[in-house]
Residue, then its C-alpha position, 0 to 999 in steps of 0.5 A: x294032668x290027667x282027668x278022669x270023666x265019670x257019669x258019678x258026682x264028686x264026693x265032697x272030698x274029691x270035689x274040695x280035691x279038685x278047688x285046691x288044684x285049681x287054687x292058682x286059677x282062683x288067683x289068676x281071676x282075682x287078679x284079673x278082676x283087680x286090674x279090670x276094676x282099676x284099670x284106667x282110673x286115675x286113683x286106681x286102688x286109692x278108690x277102696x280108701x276114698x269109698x268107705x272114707x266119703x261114706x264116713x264123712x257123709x254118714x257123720x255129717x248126717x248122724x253125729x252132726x244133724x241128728x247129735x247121735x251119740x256113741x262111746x268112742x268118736x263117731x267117725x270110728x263108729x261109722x267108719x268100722x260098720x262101712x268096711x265090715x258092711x262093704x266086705x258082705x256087700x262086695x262078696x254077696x254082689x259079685x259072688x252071687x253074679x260071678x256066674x251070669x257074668x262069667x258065661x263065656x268063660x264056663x263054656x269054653x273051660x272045664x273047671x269047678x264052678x265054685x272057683x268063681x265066687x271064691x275068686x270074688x272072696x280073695x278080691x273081697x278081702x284084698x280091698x279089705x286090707x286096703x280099706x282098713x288102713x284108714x281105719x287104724x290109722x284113725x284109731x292111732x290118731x284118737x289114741x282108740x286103744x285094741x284090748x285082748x279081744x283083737x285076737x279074735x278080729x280075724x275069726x270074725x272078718x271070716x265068719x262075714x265071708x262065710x256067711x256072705x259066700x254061702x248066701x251068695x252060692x244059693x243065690x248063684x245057683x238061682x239065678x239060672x233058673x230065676x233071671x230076675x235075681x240078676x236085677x234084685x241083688x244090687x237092691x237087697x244090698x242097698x235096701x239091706x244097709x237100713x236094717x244093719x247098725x252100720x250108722x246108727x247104734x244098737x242103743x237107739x232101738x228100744x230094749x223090747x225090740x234089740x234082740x229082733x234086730x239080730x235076725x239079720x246075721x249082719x248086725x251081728x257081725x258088725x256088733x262082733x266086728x266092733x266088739x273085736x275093735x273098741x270093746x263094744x259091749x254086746x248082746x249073747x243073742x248076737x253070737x247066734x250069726x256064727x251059727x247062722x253063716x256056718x249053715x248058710x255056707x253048708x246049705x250053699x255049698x249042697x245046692x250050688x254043687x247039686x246044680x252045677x253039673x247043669x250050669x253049662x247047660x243052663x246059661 
């Protein structure tokens, strides 16, 4: 392939041109990342089952049982469905927002669009989110939980997550060039972030006055989508205002990673 080295910026066209020629390098570092996460472990891939399926457990000994939190539909379908819509966000905003501290190696020695790496850490995301939610429909079948007419929108959903989480995730990559102590924050903002996203606990217990303050998190919005899409919860107008959210967070991500890219050799 012929490569043409200008002093110009891409615009975004050429820019998009040149991720979709390297769509099969996006594959070749997921499946790396898959076989490096699993290798010479004795579950292997069975561990994205056992992860969310202890979290339930867990969550529905503490919630439902100690605490007699109630919800319309079993509770291990409630825990369960916020686990696997929260553990999309964190895998996506956890490595993405890394893939280029840890990938430094890498950047030096191959000339390629940066942004390959987050969205290779995307496509691992969603692989482990097919496997994870096996477990989930089966449970669903189990309780004889029926998918009404708004299922149709379950994927659109399952991708607005990832928009959101790799838009944050891009600023926060590009950041952390500069601001080396985001390294060490992230894994905190993703274990502290869960207490304030309705993964375990109802919207119903919050007090009316205060519902619609807990969508300022874009999360608690996916989450009441997600399981909208999946046992028809009902759902505040409020929380569609995350589809917005994610659409300016992926923009705002995308201008800022492309703007520093040029300097990210440079830089690490």
């Amino acid at each position: 392939m012929k490569t043409n080295i200008t002093a110009e910026n891409d615009t975004l066209t050429e820019y998009f041109g040149k991720l979709w020629h390297h769509r099969s390098f996006i594959v070749v570092l997921a499946k790396r990342d898959l076989k490096v996460k699993y290798a010479q472990t004795l579950l292997g891939v069975a561990w994205t089952v056992v992860q969310p399926l202890v979290a339930m457990v867990v969550f529905t000994l503490f919630f439902s049982l100690l605490l007699d939190v109630k919800t319309e539909y079993p509770y291990v379908l409630f825990v369960l469905s916020g686990v696997v819509s929260w553990n999309l966000f964190s895998y996506i905003f956890s490595h993405a927002s890394q893939s280029l501290m840890n990938n430094q190696d890498l950047i030096k020695k191959v000339s390629f669009p940066k942004l390959v790496l987050p969205i290779s850490k995307v496509l691992v995301a969603f692989v482990e989110l097919g496997i994870s939610l096996v477990p989930l429909f089966l449970l669903m079948i189990w309780y004889e939980v029926p998918l009404g007419i708004q299922i149709i929108w379950f994927p659109f959903i399952l991708i607005v997550v990832a928009v959101f989480s790799l838009g944050l995730s891009l600023i926060l990559a590009a950041s952390t060039l500069r601001y080396r102590d985001l390294h060490h924050i992230i894994p905190f903002l993703v274990n502290f972030g869960i207490w304030f996203t309705p993964v375990f606990y109802p919207v119903s217990l919050i007090p009316d006055q205060y519902k619609d303050y807990l969508y300022i998190n874009p999360m608690a919005s996916f989450i009441s989508m997600f399981r909208w899409s999946l046992f028809g919860d009902a759902i505040s107008v409020v929380a569609l205002s995350g589809v917005l959210t994610a659409i300016i967070f992926l923009l705002i991500g995308l201008i800022y990673f492309k703007r520093v890219e040029d300097r990210i050799s440079e830089t690490i």
